[in-house]
C-alpha positions as CSV (number, residue, x, y, z in Angstrom):
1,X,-31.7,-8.5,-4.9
2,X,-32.5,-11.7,-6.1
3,X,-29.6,-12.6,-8.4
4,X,-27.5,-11.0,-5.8
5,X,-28.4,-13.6,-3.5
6,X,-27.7,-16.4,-6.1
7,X,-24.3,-15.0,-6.9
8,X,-23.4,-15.0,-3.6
9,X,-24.4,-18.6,-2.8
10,X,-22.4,-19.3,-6.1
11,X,-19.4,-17.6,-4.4
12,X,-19.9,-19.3,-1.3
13,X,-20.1,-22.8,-3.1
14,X,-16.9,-21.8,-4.8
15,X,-14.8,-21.2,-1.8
16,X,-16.2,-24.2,-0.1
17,X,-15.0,-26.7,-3.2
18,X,-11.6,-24.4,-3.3
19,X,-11.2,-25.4,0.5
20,X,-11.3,-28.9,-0.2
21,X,-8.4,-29.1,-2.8
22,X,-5.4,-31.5,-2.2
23,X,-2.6,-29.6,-1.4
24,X,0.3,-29.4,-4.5
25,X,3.4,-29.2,-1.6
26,X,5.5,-31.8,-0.9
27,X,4.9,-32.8,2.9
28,X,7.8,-34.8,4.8
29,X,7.5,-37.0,7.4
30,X,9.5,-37.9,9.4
31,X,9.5,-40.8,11.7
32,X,8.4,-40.9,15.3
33,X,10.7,-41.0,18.2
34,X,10.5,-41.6,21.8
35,X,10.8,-44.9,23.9
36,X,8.5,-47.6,25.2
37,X,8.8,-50.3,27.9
38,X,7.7,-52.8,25.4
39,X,9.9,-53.0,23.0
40,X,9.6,-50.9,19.1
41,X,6.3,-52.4,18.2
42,X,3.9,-49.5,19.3
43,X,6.7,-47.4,18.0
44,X,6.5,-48.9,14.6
45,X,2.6,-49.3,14.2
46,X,2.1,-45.7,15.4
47,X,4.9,-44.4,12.7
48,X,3.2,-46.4,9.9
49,X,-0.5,-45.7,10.8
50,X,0.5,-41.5,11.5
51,X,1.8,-41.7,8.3
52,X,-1.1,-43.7,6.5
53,X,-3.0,-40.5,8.2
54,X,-1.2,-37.8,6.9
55,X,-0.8,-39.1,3.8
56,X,-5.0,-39.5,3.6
57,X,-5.5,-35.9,4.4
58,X,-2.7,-34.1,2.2
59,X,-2.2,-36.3,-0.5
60,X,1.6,-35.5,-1.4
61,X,3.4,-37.1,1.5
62,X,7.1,-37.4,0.3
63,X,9.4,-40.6,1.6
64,X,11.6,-40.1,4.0
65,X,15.4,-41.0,3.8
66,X,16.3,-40.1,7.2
67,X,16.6,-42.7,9.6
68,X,17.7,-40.6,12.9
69,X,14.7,-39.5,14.2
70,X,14.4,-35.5,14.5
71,X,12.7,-34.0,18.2
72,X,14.2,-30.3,17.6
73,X,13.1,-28.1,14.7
74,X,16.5,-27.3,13.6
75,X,17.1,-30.9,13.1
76,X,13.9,-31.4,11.3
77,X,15.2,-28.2,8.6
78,X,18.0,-30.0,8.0
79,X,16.0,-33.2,6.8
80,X,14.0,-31.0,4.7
81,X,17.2,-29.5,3.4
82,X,18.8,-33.3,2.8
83,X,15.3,-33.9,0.8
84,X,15.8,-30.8,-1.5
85,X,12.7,-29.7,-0.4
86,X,11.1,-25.9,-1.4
87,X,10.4,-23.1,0.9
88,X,6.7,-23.7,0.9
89,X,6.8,-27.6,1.3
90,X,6.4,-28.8,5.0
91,X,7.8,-31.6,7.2
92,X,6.4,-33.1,10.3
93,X,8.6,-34.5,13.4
94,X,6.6,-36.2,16.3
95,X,7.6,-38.3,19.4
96,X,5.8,-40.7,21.6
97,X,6.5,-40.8,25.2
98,X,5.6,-42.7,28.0
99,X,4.7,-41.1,31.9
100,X,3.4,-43.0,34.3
101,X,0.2,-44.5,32.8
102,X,-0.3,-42.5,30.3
103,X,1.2,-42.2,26.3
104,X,1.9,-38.4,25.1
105,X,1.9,-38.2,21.4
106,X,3.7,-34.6,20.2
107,X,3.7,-33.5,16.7
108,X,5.1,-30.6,15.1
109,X,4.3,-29.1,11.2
110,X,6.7,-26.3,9.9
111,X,7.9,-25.3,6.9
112,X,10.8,-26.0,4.9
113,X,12.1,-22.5,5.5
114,X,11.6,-22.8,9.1
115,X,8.3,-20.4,8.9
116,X,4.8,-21.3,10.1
117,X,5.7,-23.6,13.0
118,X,2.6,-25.7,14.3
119,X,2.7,-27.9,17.1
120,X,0.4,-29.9,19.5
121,X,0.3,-32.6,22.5
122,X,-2.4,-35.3,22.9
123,X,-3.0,-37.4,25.7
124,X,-4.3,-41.1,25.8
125,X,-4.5,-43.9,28.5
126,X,-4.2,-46.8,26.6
127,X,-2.2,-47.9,23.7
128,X,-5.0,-48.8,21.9
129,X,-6.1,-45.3,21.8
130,X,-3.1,-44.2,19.8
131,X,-4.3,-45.4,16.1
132,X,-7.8,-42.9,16.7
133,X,-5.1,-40.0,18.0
134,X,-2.6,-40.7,15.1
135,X,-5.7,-39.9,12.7
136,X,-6.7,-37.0,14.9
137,X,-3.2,-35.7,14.9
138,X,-2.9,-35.9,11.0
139,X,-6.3,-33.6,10.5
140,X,-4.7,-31.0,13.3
141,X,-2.0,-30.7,11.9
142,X,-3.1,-30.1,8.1
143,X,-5.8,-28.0,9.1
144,X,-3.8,-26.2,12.0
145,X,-6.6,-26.7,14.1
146,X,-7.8,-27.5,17.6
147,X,-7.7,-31.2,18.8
148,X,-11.3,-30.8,20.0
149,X,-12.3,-29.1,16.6
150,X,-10.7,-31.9,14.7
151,X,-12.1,-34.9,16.3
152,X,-14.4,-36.8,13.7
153,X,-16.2,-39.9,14.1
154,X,-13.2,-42.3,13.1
155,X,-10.7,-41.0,16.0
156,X,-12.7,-40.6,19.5
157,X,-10.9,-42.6,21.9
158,X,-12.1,-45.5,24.2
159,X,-12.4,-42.6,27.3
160,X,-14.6,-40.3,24.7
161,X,-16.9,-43.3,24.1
162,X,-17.7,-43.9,27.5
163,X,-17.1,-40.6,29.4
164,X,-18.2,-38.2,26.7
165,X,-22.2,-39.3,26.5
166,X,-22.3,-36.3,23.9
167,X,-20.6,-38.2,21.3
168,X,-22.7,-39.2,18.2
169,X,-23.5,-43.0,18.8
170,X,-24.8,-44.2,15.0
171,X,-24.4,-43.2,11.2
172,X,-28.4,-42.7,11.3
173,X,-29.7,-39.2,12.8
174,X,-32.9,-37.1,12.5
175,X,-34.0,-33.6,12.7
176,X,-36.1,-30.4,11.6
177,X,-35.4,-27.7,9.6
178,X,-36.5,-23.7,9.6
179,X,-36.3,-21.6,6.7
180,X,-37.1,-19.6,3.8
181,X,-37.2,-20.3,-0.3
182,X,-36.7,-16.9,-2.4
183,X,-38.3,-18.0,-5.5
184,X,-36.9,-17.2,-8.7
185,X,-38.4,-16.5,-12.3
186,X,-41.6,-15.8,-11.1
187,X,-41.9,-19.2,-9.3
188,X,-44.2,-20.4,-6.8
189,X,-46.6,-17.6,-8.0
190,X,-50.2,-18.5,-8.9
191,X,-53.8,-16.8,-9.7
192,X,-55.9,-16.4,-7.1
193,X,-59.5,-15.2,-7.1
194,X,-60.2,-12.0,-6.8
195,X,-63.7,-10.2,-7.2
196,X,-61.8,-6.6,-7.4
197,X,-60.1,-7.6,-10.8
198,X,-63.3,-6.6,-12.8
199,X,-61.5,-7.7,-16.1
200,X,-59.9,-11.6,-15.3
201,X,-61.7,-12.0,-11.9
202,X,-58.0,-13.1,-11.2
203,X,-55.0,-11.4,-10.0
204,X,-51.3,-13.3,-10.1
205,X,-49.7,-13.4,-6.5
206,X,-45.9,-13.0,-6.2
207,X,-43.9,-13.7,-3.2
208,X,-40.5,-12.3,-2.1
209,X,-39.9,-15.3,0.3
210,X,-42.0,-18.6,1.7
211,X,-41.5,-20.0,5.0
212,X,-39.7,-23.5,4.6
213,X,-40.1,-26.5,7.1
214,X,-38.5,-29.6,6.9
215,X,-37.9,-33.5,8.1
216,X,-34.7,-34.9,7.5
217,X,-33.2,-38.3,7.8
218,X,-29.6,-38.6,7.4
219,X,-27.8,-41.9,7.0
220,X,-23.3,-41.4,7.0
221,X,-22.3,-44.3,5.0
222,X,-18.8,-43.1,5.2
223,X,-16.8,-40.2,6.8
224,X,-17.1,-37.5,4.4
225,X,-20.7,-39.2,2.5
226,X,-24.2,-37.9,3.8
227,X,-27.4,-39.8,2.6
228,X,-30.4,-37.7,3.7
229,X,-34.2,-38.7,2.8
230,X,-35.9,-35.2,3.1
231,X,-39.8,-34.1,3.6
232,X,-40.4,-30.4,2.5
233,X,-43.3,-28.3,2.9
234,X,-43.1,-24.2,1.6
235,X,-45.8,-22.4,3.6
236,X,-48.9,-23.9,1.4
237,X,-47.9,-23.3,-1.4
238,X,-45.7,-26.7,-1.9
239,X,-45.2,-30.2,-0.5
240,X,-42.0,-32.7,-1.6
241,X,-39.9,-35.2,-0.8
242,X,-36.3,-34.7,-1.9
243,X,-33.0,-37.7,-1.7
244,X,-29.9,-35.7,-1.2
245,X,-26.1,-37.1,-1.7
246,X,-24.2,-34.8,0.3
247,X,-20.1,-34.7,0.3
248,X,-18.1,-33.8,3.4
249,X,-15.0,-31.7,2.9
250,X,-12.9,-32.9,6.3
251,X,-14.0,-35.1,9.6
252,X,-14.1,-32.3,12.2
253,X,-16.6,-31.3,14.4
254,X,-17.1,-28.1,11.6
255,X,-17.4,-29.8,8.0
256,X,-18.0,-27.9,4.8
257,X,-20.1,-29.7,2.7
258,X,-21.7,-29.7,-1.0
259,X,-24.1,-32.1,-2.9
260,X,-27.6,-32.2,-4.7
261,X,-30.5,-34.7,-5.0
262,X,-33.6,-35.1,-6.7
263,X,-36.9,-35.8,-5.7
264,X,-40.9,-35.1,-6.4
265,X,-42.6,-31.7,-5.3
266,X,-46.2,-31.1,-5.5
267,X,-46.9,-27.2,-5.9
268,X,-50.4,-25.2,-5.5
269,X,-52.2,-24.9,-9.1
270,X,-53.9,-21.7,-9.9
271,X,-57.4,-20.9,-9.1
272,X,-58.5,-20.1,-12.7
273,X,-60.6,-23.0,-13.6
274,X,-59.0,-22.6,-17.3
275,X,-55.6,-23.5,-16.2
276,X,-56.7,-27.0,-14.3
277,X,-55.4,-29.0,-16.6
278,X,-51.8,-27.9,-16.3
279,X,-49.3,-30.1,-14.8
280,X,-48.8,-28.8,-10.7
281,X,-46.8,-32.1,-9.4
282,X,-43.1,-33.3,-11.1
283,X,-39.1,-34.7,-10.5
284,X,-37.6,-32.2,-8.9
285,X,-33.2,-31.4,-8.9
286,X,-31.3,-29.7,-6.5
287,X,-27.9,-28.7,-5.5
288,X,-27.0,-27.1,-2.0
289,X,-23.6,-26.7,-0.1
290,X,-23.4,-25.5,3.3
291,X,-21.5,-26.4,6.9
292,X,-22.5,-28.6,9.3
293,X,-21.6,-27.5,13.3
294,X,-20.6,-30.3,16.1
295,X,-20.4,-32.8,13.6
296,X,-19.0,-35.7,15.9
297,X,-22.1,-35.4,18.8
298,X,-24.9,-36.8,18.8
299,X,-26.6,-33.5,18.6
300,X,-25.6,-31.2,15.5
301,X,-26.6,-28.4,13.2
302,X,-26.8,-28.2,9.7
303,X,-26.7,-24.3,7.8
304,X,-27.6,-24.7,4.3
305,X,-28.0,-22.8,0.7
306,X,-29.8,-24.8,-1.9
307,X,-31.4,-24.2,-5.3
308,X,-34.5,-25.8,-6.5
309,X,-36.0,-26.3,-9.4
310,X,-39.5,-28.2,-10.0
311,X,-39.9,-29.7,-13.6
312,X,-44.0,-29.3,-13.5
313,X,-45.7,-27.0,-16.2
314,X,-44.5,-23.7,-14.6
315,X,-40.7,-25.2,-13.9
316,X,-41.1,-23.3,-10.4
317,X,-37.8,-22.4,-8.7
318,X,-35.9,-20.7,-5.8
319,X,-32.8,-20.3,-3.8
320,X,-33.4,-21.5,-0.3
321,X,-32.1,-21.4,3.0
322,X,-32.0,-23.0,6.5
323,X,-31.1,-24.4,9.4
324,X,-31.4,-27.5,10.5
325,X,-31.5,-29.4,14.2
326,X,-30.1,-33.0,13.7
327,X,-30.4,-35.4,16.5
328,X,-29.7,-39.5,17.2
């Protein structure tokens, strides 16, 4: 049961680095049309900054030769067709247009072969709201998903900062964590007293799981980077503190991530007055990966499968779980 458990958070770290690889196709883009009442500057910076975007988030963005711009998907097709472009490669056409006080930003991914159309419409007041929606844009339309699934912290609008109270408001949050450590090799077991034993006076006690509490500090230092300064205690039987480097895989409000730390752990000796010499506090290493839920708000969740391992004189270890409330 144990090793099943291992193998399956080894799976699940797997799939999560396999989600995070760059893309091999080609993506075209091509540029924005649509007309604005002050001239082709806005045009230009939102044609140069969406395509900054894109290229950020797929990492093969292909130059385009086309200078018409494309607002119909057969039109688009034909630009892929000009650029020699494979069935599985994609291209992007998008136009900015102007009603009444407000910009509407449209954006279509399809592919080459005219399968797997993906489009959406975003809404701003202001034009300075269109460099956050270009990048929000660029992650919809990559990860074909929602706008309000894809907003991170480096695209909410002027209106989401001061209408949307929700939002997260700093790179520094706190929270608690609930959970259980499965321990492995015989870890976290110790000898404990026992009158009925009339050979040892001892018996050794094994646990199939330990309740887990945590504190956690977690500093962002950039989009996809997670700092977190972590206080663990393991239902008396162990007390640590842990520094975890955590990587982000996207900038949505649901982020994959995977990462490790080290820190120093403090576990519960045994009761055998022989063995009080041995070593019962060391380094400790890590490595976790796991998801983190309403990433962007100021209040957020963290699920998480990590492995420990203590270096003291019994090299204790376990596979962990938890959940975590994080909070500004």
């Amino acid at each position: 049961m144990i090793w099943t458990r291992i193998l399956f958070g080894a799976g699940a770290l797997a799939i999560l680095v396999g989600a995070g690889s760059v893309s091999a196709n080609t993506l075209l883009v091509l540029p924005v049309g649509g007309e604005t009442e002050t001239g082709s500057v806005e045009l230009s910076a939102v044609n140069r900054l969406f395509r900054d975007a894109l290229e950020a988030r797929h990492g093969n963005v292909a130059a385009s030769s086309v200078s018409a711009v494309c607002s119909e998907r057969a039109c688009a097709l034909e630009a892929a067709q000009a650029a020699h472009l494979k069935k599985s490669d994609q291209v992007v056409y998008s136009s900015l247009q102007r009603l009444g006080t407000k910009w509407i930003f449209l954006s279509t991914i399809v592919r080459a072969d005219g399968k797997k159309p993906y489009n959406q419409r975003m809404t701003v007041e202001t034009v300075e709201d269109l460099e956050p929606v270009t990048q929000r844009m660029a992650e919809v339309l990559i990860s074909r998903t929602a706008p309000e699934f894809a907003a991170s912290v480096d695209d909410v609008t002027e209106r989401e900062k001061t209408f949307e109270r929700a939002k997260r408001k700093t790179p520094y949050s706190m929270g608690v964590g609930v959970g259980y450590l499965i321990p492995v090799n015989g870890g976290f077991n110790y000898l404990k007293e026992d009158a009925n034993n009339p050979n040892a006076g001892y018996t050794r006690t094994d646990y199939a799981a330990l309740l887990r509490l945590s504190w956690v500090n977690s500093w962002e230092f950039r989009r996809d980077i997670h700092l977190d300064l972590e206080g663990v205690w393991t239902e008396a039987r162990s007390l640590g503190g842990d520094l975890n480097l955590a990587y982000l895989m996207g900038g949505g409000d649901f982020a994959p991530f995977f990462g490790g730390g080290l820190g120093l752990h403090y576990v519960r000796g045994d009761e055998d007055p022989a063995l009080s010499n041995r070593r019962n506090f060391g380094p400790a290493l890590n490595g976790q990966a796991g998801l983190i839920l309403f990433r962007t708000y100021g209040l957020n969740f963290k699920v998480r499968g990590q492995y420990l391992t203590v270096f003291n004189a019994d090299r204790d270890q376990g596979f962990a779980v938890d959940v975590a409330v994080i909070f500004q």
